[in-house]
N, C-alpha and C positions, 0 to 999 in steps of 0.2 A: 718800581713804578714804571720803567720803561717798556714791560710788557705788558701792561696795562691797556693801553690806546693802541697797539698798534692794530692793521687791521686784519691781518692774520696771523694767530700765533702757533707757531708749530712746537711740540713738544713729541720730541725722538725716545724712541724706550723705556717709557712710561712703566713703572715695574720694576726695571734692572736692579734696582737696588731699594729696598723698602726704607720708606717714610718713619723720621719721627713724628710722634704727636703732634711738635709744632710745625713740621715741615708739612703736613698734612691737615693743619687748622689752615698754614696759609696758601696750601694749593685750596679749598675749599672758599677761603674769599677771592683770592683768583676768579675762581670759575663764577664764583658768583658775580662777579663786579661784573665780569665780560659776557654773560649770559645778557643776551638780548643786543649787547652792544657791536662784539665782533666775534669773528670766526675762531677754532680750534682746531686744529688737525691732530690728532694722537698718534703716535705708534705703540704698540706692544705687542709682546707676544702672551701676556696673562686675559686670560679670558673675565666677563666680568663678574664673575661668581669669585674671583681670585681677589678681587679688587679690596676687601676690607681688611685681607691680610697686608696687603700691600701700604693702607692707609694707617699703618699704628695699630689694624686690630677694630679701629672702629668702624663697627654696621654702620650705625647712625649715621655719621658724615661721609663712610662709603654711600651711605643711600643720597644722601642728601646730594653729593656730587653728583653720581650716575644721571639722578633725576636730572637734573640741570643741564648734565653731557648731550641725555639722549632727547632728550625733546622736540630735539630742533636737528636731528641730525644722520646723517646716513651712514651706517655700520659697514666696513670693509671686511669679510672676514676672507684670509686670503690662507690657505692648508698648503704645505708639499713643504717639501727640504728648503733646510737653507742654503742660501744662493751662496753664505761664503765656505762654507763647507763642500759644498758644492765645486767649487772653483779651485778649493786644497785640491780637492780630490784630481782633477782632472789634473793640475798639474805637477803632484806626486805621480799617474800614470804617465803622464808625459816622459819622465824621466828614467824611467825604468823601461 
């Protein structure tokens, strides 16, 4: 309930680890209760064609989320390496 009202809710790596059915019935009242009421920020790296594997497998309440996500809302899509790999990298060269 406490993510309900707040007035921006942020949710980090959305994807990392796939939904059950019910874990995925109730991010869909989630979104819906907060739809129109307050803000969403997402991160992922699955794109949204990924998104019904992610949700249990179902289209349907993939669709029905997405709709609700996108409506109101501006899409970041941001491409290149990752920034922690990135940062291994450099300082594995460091040391050698």
């Amino acid at each position: 309930r406490k993510y309900l009202n707040v007035a921006l809710l942020i949710i980090d790596e959305m994807g990392f680890e796939p939904m059950t059915r019910t874990e995925a019935s109730l991010f869909f009242r989630l979104v819906s209760y907060r739809y129109g009421r307050g803000s969403i920020l997402i991160t992922t790296n699955k794109g949204i064609k990924d998104w019904p594997e992610l949700l249990a497998g179902d289209e349907v309440l993939a669709t029905a989320i997405l709709d609700r996500l996108l409506h109101h809302s501006h899409v970041l899509n941001i491409k290149g390496r990752s920034y922690r790999l990135r940062d291994l990298e450099q300082a594995v060269s460091l040391r050698t």
